[in-house]
N, C-alpha and C positions, 0 to 999 in steps of 0.2 A: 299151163292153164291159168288163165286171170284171176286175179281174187272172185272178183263181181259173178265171173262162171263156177268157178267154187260154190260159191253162197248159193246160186240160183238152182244148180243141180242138186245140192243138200235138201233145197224147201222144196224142190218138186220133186224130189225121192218119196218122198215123208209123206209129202201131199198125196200121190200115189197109193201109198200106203194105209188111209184114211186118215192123216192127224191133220188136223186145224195148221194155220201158220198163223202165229202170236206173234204181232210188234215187238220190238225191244221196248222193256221197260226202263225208267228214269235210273241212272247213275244213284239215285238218292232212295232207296228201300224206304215206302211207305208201312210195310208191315212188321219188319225188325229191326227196335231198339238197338239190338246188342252188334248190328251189322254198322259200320260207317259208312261202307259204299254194297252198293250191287257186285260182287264179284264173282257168278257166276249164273245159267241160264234160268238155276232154278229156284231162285230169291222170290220170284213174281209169282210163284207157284207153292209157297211154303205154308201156308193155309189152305191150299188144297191138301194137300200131303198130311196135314194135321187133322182134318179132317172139319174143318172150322166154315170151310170157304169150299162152295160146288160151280163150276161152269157147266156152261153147256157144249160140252164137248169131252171124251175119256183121253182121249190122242192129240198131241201138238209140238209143232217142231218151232224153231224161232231162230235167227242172229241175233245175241245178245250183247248189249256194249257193255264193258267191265271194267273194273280199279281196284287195284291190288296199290294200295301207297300208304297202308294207315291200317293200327291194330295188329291184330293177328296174321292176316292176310296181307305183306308188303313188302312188295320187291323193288321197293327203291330204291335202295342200296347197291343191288348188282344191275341196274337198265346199264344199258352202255357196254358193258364189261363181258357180257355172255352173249350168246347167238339168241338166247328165247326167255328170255327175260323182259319184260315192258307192265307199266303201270298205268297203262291202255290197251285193252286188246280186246276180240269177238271171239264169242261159244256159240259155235252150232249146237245143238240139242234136241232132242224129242222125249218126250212124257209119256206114260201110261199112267193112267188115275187109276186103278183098279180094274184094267182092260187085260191088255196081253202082258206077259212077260219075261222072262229068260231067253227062251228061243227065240222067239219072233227078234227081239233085240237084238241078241247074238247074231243071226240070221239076215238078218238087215244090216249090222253095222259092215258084216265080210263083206254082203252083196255091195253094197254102198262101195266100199274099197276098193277091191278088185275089179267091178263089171263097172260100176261108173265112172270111177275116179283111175282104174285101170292100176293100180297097186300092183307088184309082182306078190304071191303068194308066197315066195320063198324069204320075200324081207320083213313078213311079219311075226312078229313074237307075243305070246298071249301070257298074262297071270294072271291066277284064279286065287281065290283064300282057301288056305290051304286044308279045309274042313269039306269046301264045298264042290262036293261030288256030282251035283246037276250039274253046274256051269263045267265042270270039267268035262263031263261026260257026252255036253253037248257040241262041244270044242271037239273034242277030239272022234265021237261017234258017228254023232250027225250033220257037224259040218267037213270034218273030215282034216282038221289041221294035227301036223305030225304032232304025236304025243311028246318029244323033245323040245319041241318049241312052245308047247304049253308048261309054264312054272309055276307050284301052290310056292304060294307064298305064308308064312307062320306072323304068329305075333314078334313083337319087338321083342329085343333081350332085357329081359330081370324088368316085366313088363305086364301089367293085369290082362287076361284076357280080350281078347277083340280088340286090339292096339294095331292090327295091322292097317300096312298100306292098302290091303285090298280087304279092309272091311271098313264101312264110312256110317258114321252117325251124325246126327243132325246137332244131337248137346248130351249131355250125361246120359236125360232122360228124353225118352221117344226113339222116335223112328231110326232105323238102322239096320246094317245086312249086307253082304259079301259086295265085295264089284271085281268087275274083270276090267284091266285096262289093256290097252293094245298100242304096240311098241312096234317101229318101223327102223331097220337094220341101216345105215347112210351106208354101211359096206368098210373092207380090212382097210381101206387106207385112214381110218377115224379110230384114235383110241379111244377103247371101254368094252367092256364084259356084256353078256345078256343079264338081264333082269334078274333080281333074285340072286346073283352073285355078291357077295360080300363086300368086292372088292369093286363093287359097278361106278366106275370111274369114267370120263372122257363123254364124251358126244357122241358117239356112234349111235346104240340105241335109245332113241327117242320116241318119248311117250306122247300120241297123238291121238287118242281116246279111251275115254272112262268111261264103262257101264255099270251103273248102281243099282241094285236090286234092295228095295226095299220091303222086305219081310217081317221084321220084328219088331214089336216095342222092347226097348231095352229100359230096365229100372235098375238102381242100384239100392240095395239097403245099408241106409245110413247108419246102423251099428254096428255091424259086419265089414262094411264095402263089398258084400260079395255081386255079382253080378247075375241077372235074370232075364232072360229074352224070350218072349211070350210072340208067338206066331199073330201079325194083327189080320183083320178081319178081311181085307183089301191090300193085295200086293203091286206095288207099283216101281215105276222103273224112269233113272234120272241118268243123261247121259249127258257129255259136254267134251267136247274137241275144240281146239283152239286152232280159227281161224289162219292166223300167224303163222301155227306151225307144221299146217297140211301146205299151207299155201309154199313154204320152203320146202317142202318135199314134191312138190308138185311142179314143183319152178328148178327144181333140180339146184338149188343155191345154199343148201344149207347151212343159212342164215337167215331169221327174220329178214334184219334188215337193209338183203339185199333184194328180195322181194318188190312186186309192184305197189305193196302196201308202204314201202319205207323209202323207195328210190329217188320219189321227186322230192319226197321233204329233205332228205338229205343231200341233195341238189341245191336246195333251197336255203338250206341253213348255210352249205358251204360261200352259197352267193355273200348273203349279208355277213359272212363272219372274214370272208376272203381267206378260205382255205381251201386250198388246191388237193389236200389229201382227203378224197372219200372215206376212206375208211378209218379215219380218225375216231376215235369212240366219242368225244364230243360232240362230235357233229352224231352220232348215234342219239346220244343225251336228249339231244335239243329236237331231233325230229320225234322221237317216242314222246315228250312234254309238252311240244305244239299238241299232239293227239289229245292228251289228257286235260289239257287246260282248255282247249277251246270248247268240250265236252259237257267237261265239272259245268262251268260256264253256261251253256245255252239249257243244262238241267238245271240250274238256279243257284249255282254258289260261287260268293265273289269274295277275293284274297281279305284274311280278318285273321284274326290271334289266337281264333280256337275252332277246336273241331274240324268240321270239312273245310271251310273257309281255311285256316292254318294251317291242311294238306295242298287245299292248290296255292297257297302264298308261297309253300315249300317247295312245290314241283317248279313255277315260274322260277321261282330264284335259282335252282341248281342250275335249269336252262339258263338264265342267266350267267351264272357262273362259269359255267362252262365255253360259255362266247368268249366272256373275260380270260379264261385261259388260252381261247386263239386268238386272243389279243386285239378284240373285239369290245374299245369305248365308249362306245356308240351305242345308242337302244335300237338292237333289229329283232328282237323275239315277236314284237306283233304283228312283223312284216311278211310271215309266213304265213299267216291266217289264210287268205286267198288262197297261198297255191296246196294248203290243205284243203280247201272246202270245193275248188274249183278245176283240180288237175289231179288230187289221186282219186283211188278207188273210194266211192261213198256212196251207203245206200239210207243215209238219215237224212230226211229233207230237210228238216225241222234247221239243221244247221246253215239253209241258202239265210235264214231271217234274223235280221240284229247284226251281219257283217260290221258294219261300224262300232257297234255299241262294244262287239268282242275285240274287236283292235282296241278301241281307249281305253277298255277294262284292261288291256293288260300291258298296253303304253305307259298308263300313268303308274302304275305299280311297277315297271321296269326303271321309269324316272326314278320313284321312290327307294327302289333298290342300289340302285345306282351311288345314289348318294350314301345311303349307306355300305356299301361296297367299298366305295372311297376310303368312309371314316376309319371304317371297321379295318381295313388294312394300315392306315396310317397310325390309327394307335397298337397292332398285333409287331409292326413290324419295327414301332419305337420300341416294344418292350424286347425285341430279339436283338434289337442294336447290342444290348448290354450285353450279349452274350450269354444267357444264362445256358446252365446243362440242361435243363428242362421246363417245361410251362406249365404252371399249375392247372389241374384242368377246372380250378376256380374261373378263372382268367379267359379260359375257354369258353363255359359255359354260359358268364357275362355275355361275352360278345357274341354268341349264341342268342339269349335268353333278352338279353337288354337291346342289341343292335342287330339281332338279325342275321348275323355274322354265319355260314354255314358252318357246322363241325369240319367238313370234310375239304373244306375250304382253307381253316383253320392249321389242320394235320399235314395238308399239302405245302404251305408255307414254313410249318417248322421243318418239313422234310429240306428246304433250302435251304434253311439256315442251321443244319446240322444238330437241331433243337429237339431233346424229345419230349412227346405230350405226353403228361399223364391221363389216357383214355380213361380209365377205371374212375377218377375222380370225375371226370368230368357225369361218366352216366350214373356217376352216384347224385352229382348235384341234381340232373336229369328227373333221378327218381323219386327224389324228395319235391318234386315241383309237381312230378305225375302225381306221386300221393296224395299231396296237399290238394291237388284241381279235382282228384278223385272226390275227396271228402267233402269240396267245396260244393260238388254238383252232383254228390248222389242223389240218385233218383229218391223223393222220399214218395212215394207213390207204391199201388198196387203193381203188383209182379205179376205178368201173366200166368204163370204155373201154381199159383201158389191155389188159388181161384177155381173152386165150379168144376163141374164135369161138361162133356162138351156136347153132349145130348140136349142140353136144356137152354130153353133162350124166351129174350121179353119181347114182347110185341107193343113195337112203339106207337102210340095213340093220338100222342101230341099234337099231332098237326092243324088237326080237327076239335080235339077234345082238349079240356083245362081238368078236369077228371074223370076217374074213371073205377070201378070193383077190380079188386084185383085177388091172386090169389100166393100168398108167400112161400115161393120155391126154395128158397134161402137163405140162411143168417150166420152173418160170421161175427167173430171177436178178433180185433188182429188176423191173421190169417185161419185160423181154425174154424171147420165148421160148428155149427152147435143147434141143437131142437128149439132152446129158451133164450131170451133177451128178456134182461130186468129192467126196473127202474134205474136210471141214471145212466144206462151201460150205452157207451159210444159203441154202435154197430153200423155191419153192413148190411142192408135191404135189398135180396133178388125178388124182386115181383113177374106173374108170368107175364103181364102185361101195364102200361104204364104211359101216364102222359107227359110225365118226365122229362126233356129233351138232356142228353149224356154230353158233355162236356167234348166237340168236337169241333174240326173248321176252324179253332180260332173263337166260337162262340163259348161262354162260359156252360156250365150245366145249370137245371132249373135247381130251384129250391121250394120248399112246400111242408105238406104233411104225411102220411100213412097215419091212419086209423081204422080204428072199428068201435064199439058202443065200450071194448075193456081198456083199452089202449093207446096211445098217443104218441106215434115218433117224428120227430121233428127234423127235418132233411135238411141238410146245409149244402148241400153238392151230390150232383147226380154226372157219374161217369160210365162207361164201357170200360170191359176187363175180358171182354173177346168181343166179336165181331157184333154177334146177336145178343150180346149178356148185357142188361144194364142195372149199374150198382146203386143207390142211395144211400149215401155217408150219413150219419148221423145221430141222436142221442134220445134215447127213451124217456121222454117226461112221467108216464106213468103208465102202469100196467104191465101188461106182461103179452107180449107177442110169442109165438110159435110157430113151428115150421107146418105149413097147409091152412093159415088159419087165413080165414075173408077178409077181406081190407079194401077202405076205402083212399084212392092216391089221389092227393088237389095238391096243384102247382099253385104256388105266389103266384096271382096275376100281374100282379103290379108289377113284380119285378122280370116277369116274362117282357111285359108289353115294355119295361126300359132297355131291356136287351131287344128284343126285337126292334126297335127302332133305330139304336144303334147297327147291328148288325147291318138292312136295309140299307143304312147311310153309307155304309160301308162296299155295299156297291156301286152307291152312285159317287162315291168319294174315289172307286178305284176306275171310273168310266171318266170323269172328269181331268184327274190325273193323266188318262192317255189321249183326253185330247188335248192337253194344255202342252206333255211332252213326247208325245207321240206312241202308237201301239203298239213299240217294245215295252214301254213299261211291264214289267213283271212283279207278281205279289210276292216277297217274301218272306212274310209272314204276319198274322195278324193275332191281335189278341179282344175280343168284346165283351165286356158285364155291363152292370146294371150304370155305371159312374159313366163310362168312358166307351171310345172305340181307340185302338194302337193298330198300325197301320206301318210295316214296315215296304220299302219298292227299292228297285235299282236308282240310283241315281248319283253321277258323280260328283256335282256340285252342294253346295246350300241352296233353297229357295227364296228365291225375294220374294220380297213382301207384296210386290206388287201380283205375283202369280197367285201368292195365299190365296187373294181378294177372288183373281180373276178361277180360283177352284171353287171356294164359298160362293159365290156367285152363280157357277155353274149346279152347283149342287142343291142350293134354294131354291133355282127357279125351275128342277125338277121337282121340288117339294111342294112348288105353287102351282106348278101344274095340275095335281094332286091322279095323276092318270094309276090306273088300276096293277094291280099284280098281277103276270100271271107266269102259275106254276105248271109243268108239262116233265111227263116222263117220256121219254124217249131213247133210242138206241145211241150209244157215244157216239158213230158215226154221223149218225145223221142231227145230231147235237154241234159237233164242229161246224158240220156243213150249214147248220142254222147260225154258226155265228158265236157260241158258246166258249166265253172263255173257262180258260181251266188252268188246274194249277199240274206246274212241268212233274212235281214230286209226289202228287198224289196218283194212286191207283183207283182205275173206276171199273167198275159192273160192266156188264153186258146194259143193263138199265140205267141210265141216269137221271136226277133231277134239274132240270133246267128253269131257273128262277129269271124272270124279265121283270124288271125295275127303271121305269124311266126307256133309257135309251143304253141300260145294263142289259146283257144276257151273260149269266153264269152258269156252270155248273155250280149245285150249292145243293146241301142236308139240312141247312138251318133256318133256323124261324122267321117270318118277313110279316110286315106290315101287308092289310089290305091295300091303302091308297098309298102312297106316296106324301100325300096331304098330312097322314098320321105320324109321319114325323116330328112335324112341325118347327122346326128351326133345327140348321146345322152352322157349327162354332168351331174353327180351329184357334187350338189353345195353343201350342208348340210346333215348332218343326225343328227337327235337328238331325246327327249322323250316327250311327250307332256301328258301324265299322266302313271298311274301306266299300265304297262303290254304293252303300246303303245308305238311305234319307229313315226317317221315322217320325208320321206325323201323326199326334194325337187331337182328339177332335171329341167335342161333345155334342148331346142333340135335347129337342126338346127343354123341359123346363129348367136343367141345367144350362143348357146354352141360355136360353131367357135369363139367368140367373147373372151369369158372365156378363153380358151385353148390358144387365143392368149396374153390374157395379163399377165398369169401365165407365158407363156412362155417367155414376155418383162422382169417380174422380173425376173425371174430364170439368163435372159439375162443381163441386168443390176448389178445384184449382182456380179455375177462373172465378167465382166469388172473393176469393182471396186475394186474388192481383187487381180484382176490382177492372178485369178488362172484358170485352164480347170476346165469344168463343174463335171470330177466326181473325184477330189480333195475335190470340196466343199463340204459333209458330214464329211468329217477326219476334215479338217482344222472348223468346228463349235462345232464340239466334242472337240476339242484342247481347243476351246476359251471358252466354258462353264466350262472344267476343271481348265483352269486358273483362270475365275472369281471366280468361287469355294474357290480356293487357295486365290485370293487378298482379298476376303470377308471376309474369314477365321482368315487370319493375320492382318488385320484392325480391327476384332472384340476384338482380343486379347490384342493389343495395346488400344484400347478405354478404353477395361475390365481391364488394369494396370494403365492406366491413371485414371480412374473415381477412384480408388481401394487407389491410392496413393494420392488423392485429401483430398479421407474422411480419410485418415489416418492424412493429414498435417492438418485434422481440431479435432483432436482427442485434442490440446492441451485446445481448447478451448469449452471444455464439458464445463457444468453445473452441479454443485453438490447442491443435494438435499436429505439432510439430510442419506447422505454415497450415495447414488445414482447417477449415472454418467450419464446425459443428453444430449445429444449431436443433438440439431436441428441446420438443415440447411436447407437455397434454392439450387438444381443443376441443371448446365444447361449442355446441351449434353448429356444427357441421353439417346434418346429416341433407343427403341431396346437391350439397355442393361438389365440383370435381374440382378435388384438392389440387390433384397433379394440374389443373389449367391455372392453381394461382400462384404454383409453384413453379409451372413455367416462366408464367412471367417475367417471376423473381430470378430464377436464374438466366435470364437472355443477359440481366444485369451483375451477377454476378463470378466469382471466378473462385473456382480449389473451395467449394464449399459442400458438402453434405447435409441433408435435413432428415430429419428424422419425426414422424409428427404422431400421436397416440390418440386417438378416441374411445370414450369408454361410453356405454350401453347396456344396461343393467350388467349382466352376468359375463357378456363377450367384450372384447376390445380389435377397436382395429386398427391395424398396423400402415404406416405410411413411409417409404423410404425411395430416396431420389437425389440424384451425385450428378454434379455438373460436368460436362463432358470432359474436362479438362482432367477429369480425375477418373475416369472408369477402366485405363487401363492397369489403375491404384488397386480400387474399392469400387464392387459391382454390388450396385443394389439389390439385387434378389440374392447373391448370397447373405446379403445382411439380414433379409427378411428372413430367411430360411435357418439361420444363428437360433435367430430370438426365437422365432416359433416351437424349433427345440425345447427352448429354454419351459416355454409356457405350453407347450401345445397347440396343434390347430394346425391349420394350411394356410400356403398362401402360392403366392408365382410372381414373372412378371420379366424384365431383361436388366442387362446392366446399367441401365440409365434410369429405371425406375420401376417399381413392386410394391406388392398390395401383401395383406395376411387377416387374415382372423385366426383370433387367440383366444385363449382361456384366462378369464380373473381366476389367477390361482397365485400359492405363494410366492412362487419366481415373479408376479407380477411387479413388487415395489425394489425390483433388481433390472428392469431395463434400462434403466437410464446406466448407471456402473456397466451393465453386459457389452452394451450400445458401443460406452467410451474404451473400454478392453478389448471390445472387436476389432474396431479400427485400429488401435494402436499396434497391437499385433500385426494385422493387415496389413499397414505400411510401413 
């Protein structure tokens, strides 16, 4: 059975069934932090489950795309190596919000098996947790499977309570509750035990779905640790089977990746790397890393130094690496893109659009790898020349850290050269980098759990209103709730309604007042700390607030209507951007307050300046048009279908807001201008790149831009009163003066270059001879920017059996000059001479036998090089 039939008969199972069929959500979790990627079906649904977030609908099945390569969750170390292993892959699934559940689940997932999928009954194997006697009893009663092949499973050994495999919790605290998973026999000729065997080893039985039954809140009490699991009000139910690994039982191949999901790209990869062995696990590597990179990619993340960016820099390069290991110099990783998107199984459209854009993104990073590939080998395998017993995994982790270098790349290499690595240091170094990034980029922000009950929410007013009465739900200090706020006391302000707008999109949060006739608090920043909560940061001038007491909330207008305007700009700045480079540009990310708008997009080059103009340009004279706003809710579908751009990593409503600006149509929550006209001037200040594939341009508007435009225009003014020239003279007349400086620098270097030349000629009388050999040390000053060794050449075309030795000194450092006319190098090689002295004083240096550089330390061996200088050599020869 085809993947694509697989999939089809899952979501019309379901559908049958009455559950909704859910798009796959973005590779990139808009609702959890502490996720890096979406890896599994029920990410897009974890505020329902929370109970934060309602749809309209209790039932829903979905194909979900997933990544396992980063954090907690990452199997990128074993892709290649096992049969089901990949850091791409699809979950079928279906939900209950607080509808059906045990049974029906149970019930459905056999039928599902057997009568559709056609399963033999005799190859499936069931575990339950080992407490829970419904799911057992429904197994073995009512649906009728032998009691033998259902296994309770226990907590872990020397292990707190509910640690088992088949009991699943969302985090310490919340939702959690038994699951039954279901396990499919490959049959005797496959080592490995049934489930729940101690010793469950080998591939035989394989786990090809999970049913989770969510029943309790679990809490823990932090002075005890004891554990507490409180029955919650609405019992719901979360399941997930992987794609992959139905489809190899189904395809009777058990192996992912012999499957129709992995056949052509393996084909494919074998083309550009020229290997004739299918089943090489390389070519495994590289067909599972097409999947996941082209993915990361079309949901909005491009190769960079940290975070998700720095997992698919990771995934590319192993693929990489791995072509290199079947001896593959050549960049062919982007050449597989097509016969991904065009010859196997795919049910993401989204992926037919940007075909180009995804080959250069990952062309030029294969370039880039490449070269360091090179290097990063050239120097691991200088240091193995030596022979050592082992490689410090300092040394490792440099070329890790600093070049890019794989680890596993690294380990592979010592392994040829009979070298062993010290692993342990290297992930020591590892963790002191994680720590350090950790500390560098804690979140200093509100925590969602820490916050609020989930009953209560503000009713945002803003759109309409600048203020509004409100009534105070609640007040914290740090995180603790509290009835009072004093004078002076930095707090936080839950209002039950508010004209506020929370810190979202990219837009900044408002700022303003709360008061009443006794009290005064003064807001610096208004965010969300759930869905519906919105918080007001900030410090009590005087009086005394309390919890329930009337209050009156006024936003800064002023500072609204300068965010607002930027904000506005901000789509007609990202409408101009696609027509200037076409309608793949994609947002990644934006930042707008009251100063500025930041504006990050894909983009692999710099922008000239000539484009700057022709965006400003486009953007003004949507500003001079001064045409109207208009705001519309509508269904997301029919929001696309009007044209609505949207961002790939955000999640939206059943309702959206569609904001039309100009010749903009967005999806967009945040604040806009009536006319267009209310902008009144837009200014880009910068453009530049802020990692690989990423442009960022920042831009100003209104009377800051006026502001800019006038003080360009004081210099412009200024200058030209100075030179006493008209304004469009002055380009000819600074082209003049560049070529002159040109010319004076030119002829000043020349005169130095016969000066310095004619210096060490008048010290030629005062060589040293040693034993027929003509030594010539000296200190020189004014050198600096000359190339000695060219006027040392010269000297020696002319002379014979001579050595020069020359010293520069430079406040605190000195640099070393050494150079032996050929006649003599197979006497005295000038980089050992270098390499003597540097000894002597310190510092580095290199260079060949004919001639070498150092820098050194003013230290006291210094007023001993000339004696070191003359003992080396005579030694020497």
């Amino acid at each position: 059975m085809k993947s694509i039939k697989i999939c089809n008969k899952f979501l019309n199972f379901f559908k049958s069934k009455g559950h909704t069929i859910v798009p796959s959500s973005s590779l990139i979790p808009d609702n959890d932090s502490s996720l890096l990627f979406t890896n599994s079906g029920m990410v897009q649904f974890k505020d329902v489950f929370l109970g934060i977030e309602k749809r309209n609908y209790l039932r829903a099945t979905s194909v979900q795309r997933c990544l396992r390569a980063g954090g907690k969750h990452n199997d990128l170390e074993n892709v290649g190596y096992t049969n089901y292993h990949h850091t791409f892959f699809q979950m079928l699934g279906n939900w209950s919000f607080g509808d059906y559940f045990k049974y029906e689940s149970l019930q459905w997932a056999w039928e599902l098996l057997t009568q559709i999928y056609g399963l033999s009954i005799e190859k499936l194997w069931i575990t339950v947790y080992i407490t829970d006697d419904e799911t057992y009893n429904i197994w073995t009663n009512k649906i009728g499977v032998l009691k033998e092949r259902v296994i309770r499973i226990g907590d872990k050994k020397n292990s707190p309570l509910y640690t088992s495999d088949n009991f699943w919790q969302m985090s310490d605290n919340g939702p959690c509750g038994p699951c039954s998973e279901i396990f499919y026999d490959c049959g005797p000729e496959f080592h490995g035990n049934p489930p729940g065997n101690k010793e469950n080893f080998g591939d035989r039985y394989i786990e090809i779905w999970n049913n989770v039954f969510m029943q309790f809140n679990r809490e823990i009490n932090p002075k005890t640790g004891s554990i507490k699991l409180t029955p919650l009000p609405k019992y719901c139910v979360d399941t997930g089977m992987g794609l992959e690994r139905l489809a190899s039982i189904l395809q009777n191949v058990h192996n992912n990746y012999e499957t129709d999901l992995f056949k052509t790209l393996i084909k494919a990869a074998a083309r550009e790397t020229n290997c004739n062995n299918l089943k090489n696990n390389s070519l495994k590597v590289i067909a599972d890393h097409i999947r996941a990179c082209v993915f990361l990619i079309i949901d909005g993340v491009f190769p960079g130094n940290d975070g998700r960016s720095y997992v698919l820099r990771r995934i590319i390069r192993r693929a990489i690496r791995h072509g290199y290991k079947l001896g593959q110099n050549s960049i062919f990783f982007y050449k597989l893109v097509k016969d991904l998107i065009f010859k196997t199984y795919i049910v993401y459209p989204e992926l037919k659009i940007s075909i180009i854009k995804i080959e250069e993104i990952l062309r030029k990073e294969e370039e880039r790898f490449r070269r360091t590939l090179k290097y990063g080998i050239k120097i691991l395998e200088g240091i193995l020349l030596k022979k050592p017993n082992k490689l410090d995994g300092k040394i490792a982790f440099m070329l890790y850290d600093t070049y890019g270098f794989p680890i596993d790349l690294t380990i592979d290499i010592c392994k040829e050269y009979n070298v062993y690595l010290d692993k342990n240091d290297f992930i020591l170094n590892m963790e002191k980098q994680r720590s350090s990034a950790r500390l560098s980029s804690k979140f200093k922000d509100i925590r969602l759990n820490d916050y609020y009950i989930l009953d209560q929410k503000t009713k945002f007013v803003g759109y309409k209103l600048e203020t509004c009465t409100s009534k105070i739900i609640g007040l914290y200090i740090d995180t603790d709730l509290v009835q009072t706020i004093n004078i002076n006391q930095e707090a936080l302000v839950i209002l039950d309604s508010t004209p506020f707008y929370a810190e979202s999109g990219g837009q900044a949060g408002d700022i303003g007042t709360i008061k009443n006739d006794f009290a005064l608090f003064v807001v610096n920043n208004t965010k969300k700390i759930k869905k519906n909560i919105i918080c007001h940061y900030g410090i009590l001038k005087y009086g005394v607030l309390n919890i329930n007491n009337n209050v009156v909330a006024s936003i800064d207008i002023s500072y609204r209507k300068k965010i607002t305007r930027n904000h506005s700009a901000t789509h007609l700045l990202n409408r101009a951007l696609r027509e200037v480079f076409g309608e793949d540009i994609i947002q990644k990310g934006s930042f707008i307050n009251s100063k500025k708008i930041r504006f990050d997009f894909n983009c692999n080059t710099p922008i000239h300046y000539q484009n700057i103009q022709k965006i400003e340009k486009i953007v003004n004279k949507e500003i001079l048009e001064n045409t109207s706003t208009e705001i519309k809710l509508m269904s997301f579908n029919n929001a696309i279908n009007f044209g609505a751009i949207r961002l790939f990593n955000k999640k939206y409503g059943k309702k959206v807001r569609v904001v039309s600006i100009g010749r903009s149509i967005e999806l967009c929550g945040g604040t806009h201008v009536k006319y267009t006209g209310d902008i009144g001037l837009f200014k880009i200040v910068s453009e530049n790149g802020v990692s690989s594939g990423i442009r960022r341009i920042e831009a100003v508007t209104g009377d800051r831009a006026l502001l800019i435009m006038q003080k360009l225009s004081n210099i412009f003014h200024e200058i030209t009163i100075e030179l006493k020239l008209p304004p469009e003279e002055l380009k000819k007349y600074i082209i003049d003066m560049k070529n002159n400086i040109k010319l004076f620098e030119s002829e000043l270097y020349n005169f130095r270059f016969q000066f310095m030349l004619n210096k060490i000629k008048n010290l030629l009388p005062n060589v040293i001879n040693i034993n027929g050999i003509k030594v010539l040390i000296s200190t020189l000053d004014n050198v600096d920017n000359l190339p000695i060794h060219k006027i040392v050449h010269e000297l020696k075309n002319k002379l014979k059996y001579t050595i020069f030795f020359f010293v520069t000194i430079k406040e605190k450092k000195i640099n070393l000059f050494a150079s032996v006319t050929s006649d003599l190098v197979n006497k005295i090689k000038a980089n050992e001479l270098i390499n003597f002295i540097i000894k002597q004083i310190g510092g580095k240096g290199g260079g060949n036998s004919n001639t070498a550089q150092g820098i050194g330390n003013k230290n006291k061996n210094f007023k001993y090089i000339t004696k070191n200088v003359i003992n080396w050599i005579k030694k020497t020869i």
